[in-house]
Backbone as CSV, one residue per row, in Angstrom:
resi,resn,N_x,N_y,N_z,CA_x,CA_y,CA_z,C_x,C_y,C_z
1,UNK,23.448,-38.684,-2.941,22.552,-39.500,-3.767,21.103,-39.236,-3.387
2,UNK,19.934,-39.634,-4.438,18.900,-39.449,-3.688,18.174,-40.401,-3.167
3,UNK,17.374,-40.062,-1.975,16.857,-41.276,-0.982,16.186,-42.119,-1.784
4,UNK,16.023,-43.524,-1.019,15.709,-44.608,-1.886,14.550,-44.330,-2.484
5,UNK,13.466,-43.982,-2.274,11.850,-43.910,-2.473,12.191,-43.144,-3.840
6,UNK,12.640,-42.046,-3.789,12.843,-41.201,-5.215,14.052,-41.769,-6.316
7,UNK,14.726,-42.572,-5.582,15.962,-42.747,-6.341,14.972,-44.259,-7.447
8,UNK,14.181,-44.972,-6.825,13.945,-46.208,-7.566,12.329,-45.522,-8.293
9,UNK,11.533,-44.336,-7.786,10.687,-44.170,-8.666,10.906,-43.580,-9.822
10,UNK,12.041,-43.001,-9.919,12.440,-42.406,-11.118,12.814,-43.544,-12.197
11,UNK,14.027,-43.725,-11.595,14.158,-45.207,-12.650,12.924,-46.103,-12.777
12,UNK,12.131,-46.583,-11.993,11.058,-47.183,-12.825,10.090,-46.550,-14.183
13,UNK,10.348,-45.375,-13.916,9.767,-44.288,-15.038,10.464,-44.515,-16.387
14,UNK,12.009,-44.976,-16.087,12.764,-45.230,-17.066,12.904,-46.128,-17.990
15,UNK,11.831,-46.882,-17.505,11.674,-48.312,-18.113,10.239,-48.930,-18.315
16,UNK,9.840,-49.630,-19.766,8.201,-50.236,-19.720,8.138,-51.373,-18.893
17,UNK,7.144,-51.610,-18.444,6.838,-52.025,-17.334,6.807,-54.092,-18.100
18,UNK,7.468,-54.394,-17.517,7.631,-56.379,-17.996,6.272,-57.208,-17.507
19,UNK,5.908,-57.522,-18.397,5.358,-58.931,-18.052,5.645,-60.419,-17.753
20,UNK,5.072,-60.958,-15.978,5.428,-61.918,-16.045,5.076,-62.953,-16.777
21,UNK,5.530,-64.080,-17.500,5.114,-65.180,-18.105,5.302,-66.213,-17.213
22,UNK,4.344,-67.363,-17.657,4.273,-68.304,-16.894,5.514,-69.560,-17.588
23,UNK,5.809,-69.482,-18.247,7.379,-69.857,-18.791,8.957,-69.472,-18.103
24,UNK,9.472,-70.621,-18.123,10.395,-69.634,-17.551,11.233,-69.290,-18.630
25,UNK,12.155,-67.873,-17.598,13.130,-67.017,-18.745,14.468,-67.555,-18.677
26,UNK,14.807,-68.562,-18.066,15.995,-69.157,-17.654,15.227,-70.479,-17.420
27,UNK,16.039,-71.905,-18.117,15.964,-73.407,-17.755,17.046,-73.221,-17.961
28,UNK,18.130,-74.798,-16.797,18.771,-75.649,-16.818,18.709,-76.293,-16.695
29,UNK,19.167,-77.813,-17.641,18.504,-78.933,-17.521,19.783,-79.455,-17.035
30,UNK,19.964,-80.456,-15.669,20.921,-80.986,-15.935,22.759,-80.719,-16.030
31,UNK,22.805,-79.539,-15.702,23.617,-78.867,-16.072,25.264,-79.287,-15.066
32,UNK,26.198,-79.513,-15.828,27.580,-80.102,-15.099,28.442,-78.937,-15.297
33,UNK,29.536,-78.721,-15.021,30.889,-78.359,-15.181,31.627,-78.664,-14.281
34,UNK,32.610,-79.399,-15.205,34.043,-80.074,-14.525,35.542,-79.381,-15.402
35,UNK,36.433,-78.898,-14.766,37.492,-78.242,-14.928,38.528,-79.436,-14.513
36,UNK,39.628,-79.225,-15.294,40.980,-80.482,-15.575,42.002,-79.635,-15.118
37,UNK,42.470,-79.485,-13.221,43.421,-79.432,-13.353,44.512,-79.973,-12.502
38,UNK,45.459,-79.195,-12.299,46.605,-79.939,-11.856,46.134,-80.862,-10.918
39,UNK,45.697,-80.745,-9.892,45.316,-81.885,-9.049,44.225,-82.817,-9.543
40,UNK,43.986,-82.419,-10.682,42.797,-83.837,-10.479,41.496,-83.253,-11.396
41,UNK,40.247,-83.577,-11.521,39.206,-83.369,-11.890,38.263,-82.338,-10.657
42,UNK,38.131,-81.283,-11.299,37.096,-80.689,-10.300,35.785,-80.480,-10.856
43,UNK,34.854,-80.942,-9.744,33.509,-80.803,-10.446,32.814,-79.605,-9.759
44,UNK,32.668,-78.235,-10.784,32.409,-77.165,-9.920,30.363,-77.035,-9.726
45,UNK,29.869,-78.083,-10.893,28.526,-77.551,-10.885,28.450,-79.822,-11.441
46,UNK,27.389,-79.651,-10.467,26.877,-81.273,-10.764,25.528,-81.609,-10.622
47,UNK,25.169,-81.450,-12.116,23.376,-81.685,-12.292,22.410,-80.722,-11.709
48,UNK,22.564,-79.608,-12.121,22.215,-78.834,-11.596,20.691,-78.145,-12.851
49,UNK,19.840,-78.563,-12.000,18.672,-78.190,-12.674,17.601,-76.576,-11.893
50,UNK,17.290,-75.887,-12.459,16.613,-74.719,-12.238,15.831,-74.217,-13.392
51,UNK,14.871,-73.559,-12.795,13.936,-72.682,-13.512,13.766,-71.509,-12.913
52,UNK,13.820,-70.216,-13.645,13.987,-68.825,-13.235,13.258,-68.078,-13.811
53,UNK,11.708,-67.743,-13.190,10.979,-67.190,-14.092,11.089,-65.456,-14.525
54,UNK,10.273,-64.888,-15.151,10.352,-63.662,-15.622,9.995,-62.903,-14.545
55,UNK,10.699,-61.582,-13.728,10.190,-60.831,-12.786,10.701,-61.189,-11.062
56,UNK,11.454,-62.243,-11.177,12.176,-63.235,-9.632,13.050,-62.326,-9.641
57,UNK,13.297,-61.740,-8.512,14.328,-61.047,-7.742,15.380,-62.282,-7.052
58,UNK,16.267,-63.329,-7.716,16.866,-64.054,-6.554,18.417,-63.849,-6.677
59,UNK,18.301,-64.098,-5.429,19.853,-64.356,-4.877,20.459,-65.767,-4.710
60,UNK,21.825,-65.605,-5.107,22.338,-67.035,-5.438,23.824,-66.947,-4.361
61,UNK,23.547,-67.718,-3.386,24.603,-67.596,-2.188,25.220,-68.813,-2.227
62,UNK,26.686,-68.894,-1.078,27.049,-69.974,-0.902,28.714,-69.309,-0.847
63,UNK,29.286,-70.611,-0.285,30.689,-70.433,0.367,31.491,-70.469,-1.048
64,UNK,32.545,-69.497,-0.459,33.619,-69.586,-1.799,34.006,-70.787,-2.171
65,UNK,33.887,-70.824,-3.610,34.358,-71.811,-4.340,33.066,-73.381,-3.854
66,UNK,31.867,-72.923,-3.382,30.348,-74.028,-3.805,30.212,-73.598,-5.066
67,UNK,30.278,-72.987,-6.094,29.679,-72.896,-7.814,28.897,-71.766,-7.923
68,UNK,28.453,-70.840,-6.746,27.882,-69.743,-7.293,28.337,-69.056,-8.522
69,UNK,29.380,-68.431,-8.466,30.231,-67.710,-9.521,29.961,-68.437,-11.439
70,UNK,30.529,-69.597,-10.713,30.432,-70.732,-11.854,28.763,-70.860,-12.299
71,UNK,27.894,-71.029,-11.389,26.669,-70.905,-11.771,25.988,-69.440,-12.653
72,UNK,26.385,-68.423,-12.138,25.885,-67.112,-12.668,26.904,-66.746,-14.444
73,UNK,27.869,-67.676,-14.616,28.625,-67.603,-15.496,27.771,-68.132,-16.532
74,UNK,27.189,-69.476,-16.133,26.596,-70.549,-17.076,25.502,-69.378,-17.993
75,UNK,24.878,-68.975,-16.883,23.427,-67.984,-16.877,23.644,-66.618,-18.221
76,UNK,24.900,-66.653,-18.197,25.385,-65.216,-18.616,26.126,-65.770,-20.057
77,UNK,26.158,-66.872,-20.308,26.703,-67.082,-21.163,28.470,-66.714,-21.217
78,UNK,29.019,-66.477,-20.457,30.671,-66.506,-19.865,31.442,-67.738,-20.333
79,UNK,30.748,-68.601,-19.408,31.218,-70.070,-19.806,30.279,-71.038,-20.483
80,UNK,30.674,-72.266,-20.512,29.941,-73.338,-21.050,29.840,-74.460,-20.020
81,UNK,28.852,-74.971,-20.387,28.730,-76.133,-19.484,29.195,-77.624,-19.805
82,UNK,30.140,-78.526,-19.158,30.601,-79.665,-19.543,29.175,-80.853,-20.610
83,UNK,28.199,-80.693,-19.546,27.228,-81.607,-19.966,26.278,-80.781,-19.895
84,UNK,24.757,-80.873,-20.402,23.319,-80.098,-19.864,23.185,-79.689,-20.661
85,UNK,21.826,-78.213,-20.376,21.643,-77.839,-21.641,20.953,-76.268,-20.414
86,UNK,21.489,-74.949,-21.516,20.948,-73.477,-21.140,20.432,-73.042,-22.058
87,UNK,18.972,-72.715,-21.034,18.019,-71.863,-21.824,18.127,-70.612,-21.197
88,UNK,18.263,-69.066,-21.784,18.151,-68.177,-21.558,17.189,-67.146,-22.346
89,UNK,16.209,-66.821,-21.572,15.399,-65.854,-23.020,14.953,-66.686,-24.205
90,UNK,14.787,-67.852,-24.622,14.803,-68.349,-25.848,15.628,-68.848,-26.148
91,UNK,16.603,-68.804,-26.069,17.999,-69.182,-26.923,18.572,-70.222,-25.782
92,UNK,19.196,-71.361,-26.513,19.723,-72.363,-25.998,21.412,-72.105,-26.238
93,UNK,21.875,-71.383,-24.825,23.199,-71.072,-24.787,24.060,-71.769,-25.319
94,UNK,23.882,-73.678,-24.910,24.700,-74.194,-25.196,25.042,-74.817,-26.575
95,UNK,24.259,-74.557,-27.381,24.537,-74.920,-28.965,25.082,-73.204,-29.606
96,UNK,25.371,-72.670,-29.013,25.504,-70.896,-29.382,26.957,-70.870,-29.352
97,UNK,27.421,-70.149,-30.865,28.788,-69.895,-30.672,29.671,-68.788,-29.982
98,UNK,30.705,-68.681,-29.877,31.029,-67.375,-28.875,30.563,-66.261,-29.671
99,UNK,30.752,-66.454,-30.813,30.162,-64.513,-31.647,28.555,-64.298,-31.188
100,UNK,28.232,-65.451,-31.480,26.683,-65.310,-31.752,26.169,-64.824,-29.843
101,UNK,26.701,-65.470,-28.887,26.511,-65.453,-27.384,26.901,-63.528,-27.098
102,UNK,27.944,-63.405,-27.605,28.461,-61.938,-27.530,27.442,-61.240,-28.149
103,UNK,26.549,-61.837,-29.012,25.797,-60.845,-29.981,24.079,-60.944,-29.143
104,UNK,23.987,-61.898,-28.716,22.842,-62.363,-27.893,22.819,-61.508,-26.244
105,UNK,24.381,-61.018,-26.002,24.157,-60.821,-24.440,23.719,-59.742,-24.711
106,UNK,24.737,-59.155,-25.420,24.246,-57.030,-25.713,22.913,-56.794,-25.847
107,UNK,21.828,-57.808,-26.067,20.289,-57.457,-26.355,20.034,-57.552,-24.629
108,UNK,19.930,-59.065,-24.613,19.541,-59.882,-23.523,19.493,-59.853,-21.757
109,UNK,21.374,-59.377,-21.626,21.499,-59.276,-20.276,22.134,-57.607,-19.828
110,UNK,22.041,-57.605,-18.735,22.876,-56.377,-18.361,23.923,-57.171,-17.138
111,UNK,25.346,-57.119,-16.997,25.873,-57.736,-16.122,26.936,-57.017,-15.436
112,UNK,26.993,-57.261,-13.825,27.649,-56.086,-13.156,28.411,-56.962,-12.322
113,UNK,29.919,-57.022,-13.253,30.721,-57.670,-12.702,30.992,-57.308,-10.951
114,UNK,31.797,-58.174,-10.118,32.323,-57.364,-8.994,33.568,-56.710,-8.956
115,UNK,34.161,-56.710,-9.858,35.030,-55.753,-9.715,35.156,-54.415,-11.339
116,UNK,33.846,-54.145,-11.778,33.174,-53.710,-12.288,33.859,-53.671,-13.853
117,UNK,35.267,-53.812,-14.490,35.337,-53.854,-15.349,34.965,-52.829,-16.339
118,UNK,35.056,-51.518,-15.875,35.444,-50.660,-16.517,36.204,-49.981,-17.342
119,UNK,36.179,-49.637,-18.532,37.375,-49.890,-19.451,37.903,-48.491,-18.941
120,UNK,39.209,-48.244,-18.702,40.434,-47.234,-18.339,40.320,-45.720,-18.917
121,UNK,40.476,-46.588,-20.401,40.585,-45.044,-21.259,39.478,-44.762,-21.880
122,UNK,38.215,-45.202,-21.219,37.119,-44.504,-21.486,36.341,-43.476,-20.465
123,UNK,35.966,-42.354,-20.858,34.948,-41.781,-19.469,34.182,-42.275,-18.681
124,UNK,33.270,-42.419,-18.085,32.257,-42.648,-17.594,31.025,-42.830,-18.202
125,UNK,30.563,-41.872,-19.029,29.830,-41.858,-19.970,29.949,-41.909,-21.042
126,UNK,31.384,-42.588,-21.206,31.621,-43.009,-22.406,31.251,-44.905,-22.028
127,UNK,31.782,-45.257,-20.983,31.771,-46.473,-20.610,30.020,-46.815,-20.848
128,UNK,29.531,-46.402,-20.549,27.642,-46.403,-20.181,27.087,-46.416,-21.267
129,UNK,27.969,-45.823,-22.454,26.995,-45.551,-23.867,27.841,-46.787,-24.619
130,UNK,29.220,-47.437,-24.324,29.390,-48.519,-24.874,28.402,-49.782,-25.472
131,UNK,27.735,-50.257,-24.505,26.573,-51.279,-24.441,25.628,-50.487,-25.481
132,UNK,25.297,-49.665,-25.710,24.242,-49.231,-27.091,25.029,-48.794,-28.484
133,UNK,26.228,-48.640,-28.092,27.367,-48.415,-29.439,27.058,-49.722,-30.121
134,UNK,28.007,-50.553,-29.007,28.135,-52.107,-30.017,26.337,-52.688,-30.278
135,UNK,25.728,-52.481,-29.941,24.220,-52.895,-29.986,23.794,-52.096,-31.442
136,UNK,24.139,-51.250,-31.356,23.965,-50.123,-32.269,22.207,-49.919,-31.690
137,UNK,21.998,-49.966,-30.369,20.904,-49.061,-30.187,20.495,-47.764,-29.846
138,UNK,19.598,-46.997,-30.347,19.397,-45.825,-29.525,20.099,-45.074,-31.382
139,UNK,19.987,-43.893,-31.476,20.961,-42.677,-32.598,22.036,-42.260,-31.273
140,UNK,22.682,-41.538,-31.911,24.198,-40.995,-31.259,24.051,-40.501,-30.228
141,UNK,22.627,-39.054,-30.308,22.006,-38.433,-29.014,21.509,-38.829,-28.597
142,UNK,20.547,-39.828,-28.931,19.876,-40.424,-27.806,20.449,-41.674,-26.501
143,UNK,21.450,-42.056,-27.237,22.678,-42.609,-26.723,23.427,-41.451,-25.404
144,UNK,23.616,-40.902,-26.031,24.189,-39.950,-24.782,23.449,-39.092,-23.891
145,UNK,22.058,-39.106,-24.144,20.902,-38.131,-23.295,20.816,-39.839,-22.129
146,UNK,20.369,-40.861,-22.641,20.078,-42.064,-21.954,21.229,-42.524,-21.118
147,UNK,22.821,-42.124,-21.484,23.570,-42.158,-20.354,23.615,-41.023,-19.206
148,UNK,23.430,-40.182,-19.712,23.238,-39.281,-18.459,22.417,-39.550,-17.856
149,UNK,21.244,-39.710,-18.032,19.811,-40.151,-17.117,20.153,-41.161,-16.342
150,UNK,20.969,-42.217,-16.654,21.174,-43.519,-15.686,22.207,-43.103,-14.938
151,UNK,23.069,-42.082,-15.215,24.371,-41.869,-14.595,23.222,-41.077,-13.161
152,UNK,22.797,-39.921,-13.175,21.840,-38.994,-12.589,21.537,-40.100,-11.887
153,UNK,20.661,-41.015,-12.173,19.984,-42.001,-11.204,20.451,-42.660,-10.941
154,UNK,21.855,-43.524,-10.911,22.768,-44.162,-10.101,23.863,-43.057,-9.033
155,UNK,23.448,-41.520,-8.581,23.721,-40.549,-8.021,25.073,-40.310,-8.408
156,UNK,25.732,-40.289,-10.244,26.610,-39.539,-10.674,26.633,-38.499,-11.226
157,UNK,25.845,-37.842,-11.190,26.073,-36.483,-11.655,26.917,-35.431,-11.677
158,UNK,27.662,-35.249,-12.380,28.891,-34.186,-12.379,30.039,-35.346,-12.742
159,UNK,30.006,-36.392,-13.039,30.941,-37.607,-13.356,31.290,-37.997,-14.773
160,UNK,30.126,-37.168,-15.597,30.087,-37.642,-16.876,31.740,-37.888,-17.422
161,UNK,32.505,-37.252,-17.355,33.619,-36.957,-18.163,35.072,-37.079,-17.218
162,UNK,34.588,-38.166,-16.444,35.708,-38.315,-15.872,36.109,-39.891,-15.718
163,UNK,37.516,-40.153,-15.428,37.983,-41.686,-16.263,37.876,-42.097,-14.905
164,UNK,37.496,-43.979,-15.435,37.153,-44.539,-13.820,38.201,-44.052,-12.825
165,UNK,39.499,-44.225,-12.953,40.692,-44.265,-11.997,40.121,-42.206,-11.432
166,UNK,39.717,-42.090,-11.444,39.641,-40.223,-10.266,38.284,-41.036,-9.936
167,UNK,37.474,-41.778,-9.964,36.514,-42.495,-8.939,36.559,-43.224,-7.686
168,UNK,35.654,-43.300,-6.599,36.372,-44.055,-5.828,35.563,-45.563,-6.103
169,UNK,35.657,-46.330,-5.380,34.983,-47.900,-5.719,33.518,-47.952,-5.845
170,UNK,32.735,-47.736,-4.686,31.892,-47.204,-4.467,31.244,-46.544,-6.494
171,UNK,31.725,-45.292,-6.619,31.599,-44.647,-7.764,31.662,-45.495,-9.071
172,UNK,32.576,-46.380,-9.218,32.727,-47.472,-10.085,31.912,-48.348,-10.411
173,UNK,31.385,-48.806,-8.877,30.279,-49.470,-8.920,29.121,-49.228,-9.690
174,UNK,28.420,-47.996,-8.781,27.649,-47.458,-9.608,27.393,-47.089,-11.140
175,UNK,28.674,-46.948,-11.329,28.636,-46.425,-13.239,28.327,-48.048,-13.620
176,UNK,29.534,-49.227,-13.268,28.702,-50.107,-13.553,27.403,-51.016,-13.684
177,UNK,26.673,-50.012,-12.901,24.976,-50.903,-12.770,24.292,-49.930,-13.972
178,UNK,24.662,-48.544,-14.285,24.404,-47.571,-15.446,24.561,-48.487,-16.701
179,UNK,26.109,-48.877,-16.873,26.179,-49.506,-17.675,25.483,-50.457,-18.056
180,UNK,25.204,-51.184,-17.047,24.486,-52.977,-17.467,23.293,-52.344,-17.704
181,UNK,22.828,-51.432,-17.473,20.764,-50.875,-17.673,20.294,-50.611,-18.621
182,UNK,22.228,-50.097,-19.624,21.997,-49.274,-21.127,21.049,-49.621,-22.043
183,UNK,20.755,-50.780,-22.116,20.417,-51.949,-23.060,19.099,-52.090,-22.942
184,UNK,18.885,-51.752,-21.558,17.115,-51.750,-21.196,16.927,-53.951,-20.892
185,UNK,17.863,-54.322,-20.485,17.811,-55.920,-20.894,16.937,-56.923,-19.858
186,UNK,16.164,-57.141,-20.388,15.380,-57.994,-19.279,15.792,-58.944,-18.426
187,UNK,17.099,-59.464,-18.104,17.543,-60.352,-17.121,18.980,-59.084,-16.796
188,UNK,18.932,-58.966,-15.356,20.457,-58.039,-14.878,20.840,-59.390,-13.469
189,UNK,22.200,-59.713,-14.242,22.866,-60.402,-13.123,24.061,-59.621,-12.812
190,UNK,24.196,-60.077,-11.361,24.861,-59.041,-10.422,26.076,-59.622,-10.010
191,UNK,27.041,-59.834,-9.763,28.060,-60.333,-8.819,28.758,-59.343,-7.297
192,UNK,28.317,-59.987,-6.092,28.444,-58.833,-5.206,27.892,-57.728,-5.368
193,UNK,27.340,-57.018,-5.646,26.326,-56.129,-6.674,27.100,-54.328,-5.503
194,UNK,27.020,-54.629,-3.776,26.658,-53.781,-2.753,28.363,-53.648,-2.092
195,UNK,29.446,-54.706,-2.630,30.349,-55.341,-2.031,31.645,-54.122,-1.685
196,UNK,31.159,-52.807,-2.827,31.895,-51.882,-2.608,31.287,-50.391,-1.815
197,UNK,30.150,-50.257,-2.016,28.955,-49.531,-1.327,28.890,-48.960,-0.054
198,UNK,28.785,-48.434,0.359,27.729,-47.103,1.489,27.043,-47.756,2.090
199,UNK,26.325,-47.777,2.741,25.125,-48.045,3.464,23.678,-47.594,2.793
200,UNK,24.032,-46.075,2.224,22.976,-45.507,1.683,22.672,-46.106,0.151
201,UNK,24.062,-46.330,-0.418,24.526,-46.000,-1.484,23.802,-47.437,-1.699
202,UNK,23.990,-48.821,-0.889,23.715,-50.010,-1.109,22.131,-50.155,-1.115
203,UNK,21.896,-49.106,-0.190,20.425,-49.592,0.312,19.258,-49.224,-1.410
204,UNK,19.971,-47.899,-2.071,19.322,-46.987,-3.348,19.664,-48.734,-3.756
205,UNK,20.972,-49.165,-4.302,20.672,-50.286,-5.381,19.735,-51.413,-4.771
206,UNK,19.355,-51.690,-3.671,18.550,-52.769,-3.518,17.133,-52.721,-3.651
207,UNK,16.877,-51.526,-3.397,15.493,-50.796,-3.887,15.257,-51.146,-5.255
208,UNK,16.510,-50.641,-5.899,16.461,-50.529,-7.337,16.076,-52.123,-7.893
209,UNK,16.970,-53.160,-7.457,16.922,-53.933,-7.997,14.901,-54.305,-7.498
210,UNK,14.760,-54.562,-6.326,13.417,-54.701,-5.951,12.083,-54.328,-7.001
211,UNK,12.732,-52.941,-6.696,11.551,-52.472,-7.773,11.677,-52.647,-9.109
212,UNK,12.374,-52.965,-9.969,12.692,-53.306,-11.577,11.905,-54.531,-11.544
213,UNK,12.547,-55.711,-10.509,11.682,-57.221,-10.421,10.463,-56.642,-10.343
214,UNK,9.435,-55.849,-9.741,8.144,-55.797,-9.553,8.160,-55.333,-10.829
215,UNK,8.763,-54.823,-11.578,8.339,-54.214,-13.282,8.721,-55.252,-14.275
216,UNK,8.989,-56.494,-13.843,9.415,-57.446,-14.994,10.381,-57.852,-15.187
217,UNK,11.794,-57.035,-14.871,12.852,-57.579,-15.196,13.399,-58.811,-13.908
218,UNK,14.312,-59.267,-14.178,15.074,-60.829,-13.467,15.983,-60.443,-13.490
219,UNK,16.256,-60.641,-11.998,17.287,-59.578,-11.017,18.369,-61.329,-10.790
220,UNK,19.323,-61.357,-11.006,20.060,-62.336,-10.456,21.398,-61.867,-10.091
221,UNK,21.568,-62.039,-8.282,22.300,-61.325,-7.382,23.078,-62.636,-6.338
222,UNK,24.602,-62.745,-7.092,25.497,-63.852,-6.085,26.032,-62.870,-5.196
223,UNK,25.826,-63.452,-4.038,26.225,-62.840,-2.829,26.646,-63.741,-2.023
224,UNK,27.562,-63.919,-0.685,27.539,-64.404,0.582,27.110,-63.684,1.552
225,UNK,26.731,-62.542,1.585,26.162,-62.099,2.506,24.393,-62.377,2.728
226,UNK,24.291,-62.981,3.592,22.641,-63.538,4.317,22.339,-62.456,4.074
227,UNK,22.543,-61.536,5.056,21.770,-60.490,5.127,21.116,-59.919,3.662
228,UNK,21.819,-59.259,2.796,21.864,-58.931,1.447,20.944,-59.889,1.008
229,UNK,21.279,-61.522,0.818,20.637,-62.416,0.547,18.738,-62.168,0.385
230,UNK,18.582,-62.443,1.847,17.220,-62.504,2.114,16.359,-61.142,1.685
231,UNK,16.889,-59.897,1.319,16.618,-58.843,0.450,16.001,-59.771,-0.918
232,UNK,15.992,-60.461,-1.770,15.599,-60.839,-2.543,14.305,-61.756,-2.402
233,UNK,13.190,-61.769,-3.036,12.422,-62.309,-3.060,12.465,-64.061,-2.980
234,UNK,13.768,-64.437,-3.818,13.754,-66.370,-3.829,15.325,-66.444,-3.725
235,UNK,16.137,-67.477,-2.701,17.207,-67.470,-3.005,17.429,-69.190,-2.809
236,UNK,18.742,-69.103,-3.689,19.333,-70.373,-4.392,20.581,-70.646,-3.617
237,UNK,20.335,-71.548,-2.523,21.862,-71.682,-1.601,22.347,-73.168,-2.553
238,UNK,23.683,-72.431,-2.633,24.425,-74.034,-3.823,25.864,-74.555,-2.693
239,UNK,25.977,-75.441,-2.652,26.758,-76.163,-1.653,27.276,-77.244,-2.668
240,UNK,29.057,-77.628,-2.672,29.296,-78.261,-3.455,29.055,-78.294,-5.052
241,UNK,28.806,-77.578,-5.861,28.173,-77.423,-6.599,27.239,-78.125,-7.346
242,UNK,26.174,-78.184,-5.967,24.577,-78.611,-6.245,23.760,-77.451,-5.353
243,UNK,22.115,-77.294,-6.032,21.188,-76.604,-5.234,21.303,-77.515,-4.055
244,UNK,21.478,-76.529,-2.734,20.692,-77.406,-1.382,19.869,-76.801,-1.246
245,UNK,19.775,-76.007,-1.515,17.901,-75.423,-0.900,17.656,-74.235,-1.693
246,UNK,16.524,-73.799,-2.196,16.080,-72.954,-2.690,14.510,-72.711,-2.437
247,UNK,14.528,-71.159,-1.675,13.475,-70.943,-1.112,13.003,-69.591,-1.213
């Protein structure tokens, strides 16, 4: 792969440079979710209010099963929230129907599951040019010149045409952060983002993410790892599913 310094100036080349606004690009007002099950009522997120402005690099930590997951879901439009209200980009998630949310993310977000969700019987660069198919952005070639370039700069090169399963995790990974970039989308949320990664391999995406936040985009990265954590400019520790501290 190439070293971090070259690996994140290139990709910033790849992208116009964001402006921060003094608005934020993410409100929650209030925000609940409670799940009905066998044992009882669980309340995974309780009143949970935030503001996430344009250009914040944060990390959203906390012990399995405090609401991180559940929190970055709300954000992403995945799930819904029992009570509250999500603002993302403009759009108020929670009056949004599932077509319209599906039709809103493909502009909006880029999202890099943790266990990356790569579709099987697609290539690699077939997977990467998906996100501008259904968008219908970009013409056909320019669609496929713009996956190679992200593939190249997530250090796949020579991968184009090969199906996730001859990848190793690591490799998967990577195609998935290609993927979520396709779109060019001003908010990229991460889940475990590094969890399959290198040392080297982790250190290129944290750069990456670093430097995109200094260009505008809103980096949102659930992790338990501190370390990883404090790499981000603001992080959101959720305990029980409430903020305890955010700093």
């Amino acid at each position: 792969m190439n070293d971090p310094l070259t690996y994140t100036n290139q990709l910033i080349e790849s992208f116009p440079s964001g402006v921060k606004s003094s608005e934020p690009i993410i409100l929650l007002g209030d925000v609940a979710k409670i799940y009905q099950t066998a044992a009882g009522r669980f309340i995974a997120l309780d009143g949970i209010n935030l503001k996430i402005y344009s250009g914040e690099f944060v990390s959203i930590v906390g012990k399995s099963g405090s609401g991180k997951t559940t929190l970055i879901n709300m954000l992403t439009g995945i799930d819904r929230p029992t009570s509250g209200e999500v603002f993302v980009n403009g759009s108020a998630l929670h009056d949004m129907s599932e077509g319209e949310i599906a039709i809103w993310r493909g502009a909006n977000l880029g999202v890099v599951f943790q266990f990356f969700q790569l579709l099987p019987t697609l290539t690699i660069i077939e997977n990467v040019m998906l996100p501008m198919d259904m968008c219908n952005i970009y013409t056909g070639n320019q669609r496929q010149e713009r996956a190679r370039h992200l593939l190249h700069l997530v250090g796949l090169d020579g991968y184009d045409e090969q199906f996730p399963n001859r990848l190793s995790g690591g490799q998967q990974q990577s195609a998935a952060i290609a993927r979520a970039l396709a779109n060019d989308p001003p908010i990229l949320a991460t889940d475990e983002p590094t969890g399959n990664l290198d040392s080297g391999a982790a250190e290129n995406v944290l750069c990456l993410f670093d430097n995109l936040s200094k260009e505008g985009k809103t980096i949102l990265m659930v992790t338990h790892d501190q370390d990883l954590a404090s790499r981000a400019g603001r992080i959101i520790q959720i305990v029980d599913g409430v903020i305890a501290n955010s700093f």
